[in-house]
C-alpha positions as CSV (number, residue, x, y, z in Angstrom):
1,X,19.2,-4.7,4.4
2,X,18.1,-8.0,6.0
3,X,16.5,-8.2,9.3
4,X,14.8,-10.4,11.7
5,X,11.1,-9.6,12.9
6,X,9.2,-11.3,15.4
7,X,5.4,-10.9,15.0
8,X,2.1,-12.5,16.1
9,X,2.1,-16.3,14.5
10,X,-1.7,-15.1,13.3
11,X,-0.4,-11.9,11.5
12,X,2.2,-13.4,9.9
13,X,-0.3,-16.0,9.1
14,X,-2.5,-13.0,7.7
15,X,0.1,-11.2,5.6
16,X,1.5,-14.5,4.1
17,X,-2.5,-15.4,3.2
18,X,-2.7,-11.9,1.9
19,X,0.5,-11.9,-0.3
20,X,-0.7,-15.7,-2.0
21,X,-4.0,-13.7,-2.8
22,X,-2.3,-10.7,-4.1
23,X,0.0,-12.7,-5.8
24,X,3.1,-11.4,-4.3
25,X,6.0,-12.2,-1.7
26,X,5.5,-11.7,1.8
27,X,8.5,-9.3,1.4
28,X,6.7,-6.8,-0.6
29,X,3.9,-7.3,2.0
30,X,5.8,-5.8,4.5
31,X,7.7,-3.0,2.8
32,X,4.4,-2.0,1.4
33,X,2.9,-1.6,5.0
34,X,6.2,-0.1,6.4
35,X,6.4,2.3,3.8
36,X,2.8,3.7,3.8
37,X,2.8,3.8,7.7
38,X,6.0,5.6,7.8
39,X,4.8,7.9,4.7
40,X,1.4,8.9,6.9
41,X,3.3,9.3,9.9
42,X,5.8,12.2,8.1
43,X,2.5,13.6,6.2
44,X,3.8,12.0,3.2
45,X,1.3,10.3,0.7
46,X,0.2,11.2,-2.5
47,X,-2.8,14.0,-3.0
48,X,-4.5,12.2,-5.1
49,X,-5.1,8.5,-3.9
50,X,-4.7,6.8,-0.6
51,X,-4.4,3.3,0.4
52,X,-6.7,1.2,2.2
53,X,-6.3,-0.9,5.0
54,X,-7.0,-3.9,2.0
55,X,-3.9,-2.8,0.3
56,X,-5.3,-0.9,-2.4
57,X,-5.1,2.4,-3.9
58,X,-8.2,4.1,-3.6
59,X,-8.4,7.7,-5.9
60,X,-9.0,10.3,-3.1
61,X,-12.4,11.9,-3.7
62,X,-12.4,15.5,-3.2
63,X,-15.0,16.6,-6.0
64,X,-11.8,18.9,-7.9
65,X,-10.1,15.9,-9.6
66,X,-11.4,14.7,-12.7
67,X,-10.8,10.7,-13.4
68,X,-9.5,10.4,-16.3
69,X,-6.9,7.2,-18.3
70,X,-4.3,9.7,-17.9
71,X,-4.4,9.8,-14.6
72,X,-5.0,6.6,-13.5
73,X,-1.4,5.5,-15.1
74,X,0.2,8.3,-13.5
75,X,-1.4,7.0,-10.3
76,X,-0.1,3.6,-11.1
77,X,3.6,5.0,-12.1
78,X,3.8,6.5,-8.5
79,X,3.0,3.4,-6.6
């Protein structure tokens, strides 16, 4: 679905700076944010990483979850 947005000239400026460095579209900038905001705000998320406010995944720490190949690539599969 297309849309129009009107935002801040110096946020747009920020997410189109962000997806050149990230090497991506400031499309998938967008639906990235919209999807994790809406995903906290129902509770949604995944158990075992989180995403910070840079953009990446971050392996939640809660001392019962060993780090292991295997599950990093499953990590990677969800996002």
């Amino acid at each position: 679905m297309k849309t129009t947005l009107e935002l801040p000239d110096d946020l747009f400026a920020q997410a189109k700076a962000a997806a050149v460095k990230r090497n991506t579209t400031f499309r998938a900038i967008v639906e990235h944010a919209l999807r994790r905001e809406v995903g906290q705000a129902e509770g949604g998320g995944s158990p075992y990483f989180q995403v910070g406010r840079d953009g990446i995944p971050r392996i939640r720490h809660t001392g019962k979850v060993r780090v292991t190949s295997t599950l990093v690539r499953e990590l990677l599969e969800e996002e």
